[in-house]
N, C-alpha and C positions, 0 to 999 in steps of 0.2 A: 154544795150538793151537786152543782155541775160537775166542777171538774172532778170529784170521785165519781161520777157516771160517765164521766170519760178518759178517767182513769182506768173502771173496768171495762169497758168498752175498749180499748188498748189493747189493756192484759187478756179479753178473748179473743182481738186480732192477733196476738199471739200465737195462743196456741193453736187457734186453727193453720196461721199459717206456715209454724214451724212446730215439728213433734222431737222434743228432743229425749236421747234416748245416750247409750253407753256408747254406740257407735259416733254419736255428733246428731248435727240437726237434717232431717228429710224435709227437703221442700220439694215444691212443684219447680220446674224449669223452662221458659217458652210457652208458648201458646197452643203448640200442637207438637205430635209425635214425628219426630223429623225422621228423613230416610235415607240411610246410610250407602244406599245401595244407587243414587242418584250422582250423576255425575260431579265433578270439583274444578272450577271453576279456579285459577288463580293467577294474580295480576299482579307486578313487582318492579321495583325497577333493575335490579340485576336475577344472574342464573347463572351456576355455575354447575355442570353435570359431570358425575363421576363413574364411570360406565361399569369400572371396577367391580365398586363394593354395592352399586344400584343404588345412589342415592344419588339427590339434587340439593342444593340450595339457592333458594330465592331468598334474595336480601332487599332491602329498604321500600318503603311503604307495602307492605305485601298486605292483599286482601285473597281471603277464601273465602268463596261464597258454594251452598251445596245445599240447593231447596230456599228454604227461609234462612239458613244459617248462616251467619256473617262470622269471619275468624280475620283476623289484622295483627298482623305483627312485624318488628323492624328484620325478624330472622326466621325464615323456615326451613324444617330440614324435611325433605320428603323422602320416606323410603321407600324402594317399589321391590313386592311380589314379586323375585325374578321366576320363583317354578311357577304360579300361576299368572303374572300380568299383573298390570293393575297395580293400585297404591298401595300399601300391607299400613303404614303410618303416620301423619304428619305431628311436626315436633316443632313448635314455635315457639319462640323467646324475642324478648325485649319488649317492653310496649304492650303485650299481648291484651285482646281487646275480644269477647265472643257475644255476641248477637242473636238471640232467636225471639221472634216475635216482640215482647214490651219488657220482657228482661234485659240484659247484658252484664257481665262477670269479668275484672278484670283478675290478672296474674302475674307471677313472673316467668309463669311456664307453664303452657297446655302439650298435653301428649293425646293425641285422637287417635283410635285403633280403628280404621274405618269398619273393616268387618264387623265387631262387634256393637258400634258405634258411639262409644267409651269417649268422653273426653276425660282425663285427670288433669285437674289444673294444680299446679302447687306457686307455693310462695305469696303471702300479701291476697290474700284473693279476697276481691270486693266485688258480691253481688247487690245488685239492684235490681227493684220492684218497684215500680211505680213510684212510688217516695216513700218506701222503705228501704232498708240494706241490712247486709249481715257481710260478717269477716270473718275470715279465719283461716289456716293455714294450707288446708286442701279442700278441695272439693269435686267427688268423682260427679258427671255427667252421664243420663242414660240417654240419648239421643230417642232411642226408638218409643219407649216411654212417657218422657218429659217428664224423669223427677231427678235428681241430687239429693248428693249425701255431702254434709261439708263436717269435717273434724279435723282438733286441732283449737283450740281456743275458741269456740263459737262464739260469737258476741253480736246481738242485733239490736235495730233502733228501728222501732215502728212507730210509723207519723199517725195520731191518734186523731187531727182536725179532721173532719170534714168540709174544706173547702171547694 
């Protein structure tokens, strides 16, 4: 009798905390509505600048940080607004690692459109929640909001103990 009470006990942590639908699964993301419009912070151990075509990249241990938001990757590609200023998108690969409050989401590639404040992660993407996770192939981020959409093979595993 327990464990089918904590069998469904599971199965409601479910679906409250994923609604799956045609699109994939809508979760929440982070702890609060992050903002896009805050400055970006990033630390790397090389840089190489190409005045050209206005882009940059920071290579090996690269962290972005921007509010509560953490982003870590072996490769970033930053592209900068030449008509306005400013960053227009960062593009990280290898390792990619993203941070905001008790979540974090790994990938094989984040694309963040700062304006918008859009992250798409694609490839292998492994979010976690406290001691639950979900996978799947992409997953867009809404930064200003704090939800995701992840599709593409959903597949989650929720921790149903109460320890």
């Amino acid at each position: 009798m327990i464990y089918v009470r904590a069998l469904l006990s599971g199965l409601l942590l479910l679906f409250a905390a994923v609604v799956a639908n045609a699109q994939g699964a809508n979760v929440a993301f982070g702890t609060i509505a992050a903002d896009p419009t805050l400055p970006v912070e990033v630390t790397a151990d090389g840089l190489d600048v190409n005045q050209t075509d206005g882009t940059a990249i920071f290579t090996g241990n690269v962290l972005i940080t921007q509010g509560e938001m953490r982003l870590s990757a072996q490769r970033v590609l930053v592209i900068y607004n030449q008509e306005q200023g400013g960053i227009k998108r960062l593009v990280a690969s290898e390792e990619v690692t993203l941070v905001s409050g008790p979540d974090a989401a790994e990938a094989d590639e984040a694309d963040y459109t700062i304006e918008s404040g859009v992250i798409l992660m694609t490839g292998n993407v492994l979010l976690t929640q406290g001691q639950n996770a979900l996978t799947s192939q992409n997953m867009t981020i809404n930064l200003i909001d704090g939800t995701a959409n992840m599709t593409g093979r959903v597949k989650t595993i929720l921790n149903t103990a109460k320890d």
